[in-house]
N, C-alpha and C positions, 0 to 999 in steps of 0.2 A: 458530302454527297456520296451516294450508296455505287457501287462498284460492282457489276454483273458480267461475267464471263460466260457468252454462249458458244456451244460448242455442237456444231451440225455440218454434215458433210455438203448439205443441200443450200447453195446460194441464196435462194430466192426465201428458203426457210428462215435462215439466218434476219433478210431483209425483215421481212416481216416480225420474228420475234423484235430485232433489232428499232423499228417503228415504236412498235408500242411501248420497249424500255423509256427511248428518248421521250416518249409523251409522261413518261411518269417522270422525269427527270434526273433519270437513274443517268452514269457514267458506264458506256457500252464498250466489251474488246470481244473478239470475236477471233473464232478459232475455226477453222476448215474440217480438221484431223484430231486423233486424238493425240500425232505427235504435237502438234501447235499447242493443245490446252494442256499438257502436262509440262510445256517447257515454259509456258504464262505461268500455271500457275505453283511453278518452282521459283517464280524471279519477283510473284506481286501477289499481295495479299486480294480478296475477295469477299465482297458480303454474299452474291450469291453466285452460284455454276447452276444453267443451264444447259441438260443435252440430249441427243438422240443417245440411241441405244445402238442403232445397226449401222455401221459402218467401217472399214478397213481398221484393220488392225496399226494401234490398239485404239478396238473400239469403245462405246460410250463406258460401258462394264467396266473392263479394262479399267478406265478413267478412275471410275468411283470406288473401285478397290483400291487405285492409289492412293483417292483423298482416304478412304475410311484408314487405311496404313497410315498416314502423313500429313494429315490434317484432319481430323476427326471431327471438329467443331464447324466443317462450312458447313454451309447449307446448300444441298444440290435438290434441284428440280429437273425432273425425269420427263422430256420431250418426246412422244414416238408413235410411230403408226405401227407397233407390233402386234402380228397374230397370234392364235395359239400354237397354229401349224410353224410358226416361226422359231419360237423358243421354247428352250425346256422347263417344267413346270419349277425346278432348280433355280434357274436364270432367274425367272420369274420372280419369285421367292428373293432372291440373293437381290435385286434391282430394286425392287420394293423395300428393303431392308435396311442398303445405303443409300437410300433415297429418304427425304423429307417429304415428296409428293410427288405426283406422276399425272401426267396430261397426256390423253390420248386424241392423235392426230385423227381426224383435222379437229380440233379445238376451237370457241371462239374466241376473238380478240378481250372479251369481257371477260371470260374465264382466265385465262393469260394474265391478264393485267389484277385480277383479285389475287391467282396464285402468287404473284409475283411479291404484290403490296406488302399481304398478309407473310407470307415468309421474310420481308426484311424487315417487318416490324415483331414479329412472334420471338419467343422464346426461343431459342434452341431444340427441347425438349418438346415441343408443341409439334404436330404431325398435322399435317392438310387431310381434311376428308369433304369429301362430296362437291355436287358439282361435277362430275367427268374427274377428279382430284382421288387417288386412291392414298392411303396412308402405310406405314409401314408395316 
């Protein structure tokens, strides 16, 4: 059974990605901070990481700098409701880059559940596009 790490400051976000894992029958653990998902996923392996982008230090970024340093081969899906006014077009760029795909909030539950599939059955090297789904 496929093994999913979400990683979102926002409870009620968590819930809801956390729904639709379980309906696909995916095994869910769930992280608050980004200290909580870097200390998961130093201790257990993962087919996928789920996360936001903006929140408390170290935030989602943060995260996916570790995996691209230290695990190079997950596969992270990039959860968020960011603007442009938000981050810099750098961030931007760099998030996109350690990302396999990127979902922007609010999203539907069908789009979620395609990104999701498609990533734990896809290659590696295979990048999400379209759909709300941006690629690297």
């Amino acid at each position: 059974m496929k093994k999913v790490l979400v990683l979102d400051d926002c409870p009620n976000m968590r819930h809801i990605i956390g729904v639709v894992l379980e309906f696909l029958g995916v095994n869910v653990d769930f992280a608050a901070s980004g200290k909580e998902a870097l200390a998961q996923l130093k201790t257990r392996t993962y087919d996928l990481l789920i996360t936001d982008i903006y929140m408390a230090e170290p935030n989602g970024l943060s995260v996916l700098r570790w995996v691209q340093r230290y695990n190079p081969s997950q596969r992270c899906l990039v959860v968020t409701g960011w603007g442009h006014e938000e981050s810099s077009l750098e961030d931007r760029k760099e998030i996109l880059n350690l990302s396999d795909g990127l979902l922007q909030k609010p999203f539907d539950m069908d789009e979620l559940s395609a990104a999701v599939t498609k990533l734990l059955e896809s290659d590696r090297k295979e990048k999400l596009v379209g759909h709300g789904i941006q690629n690297r």
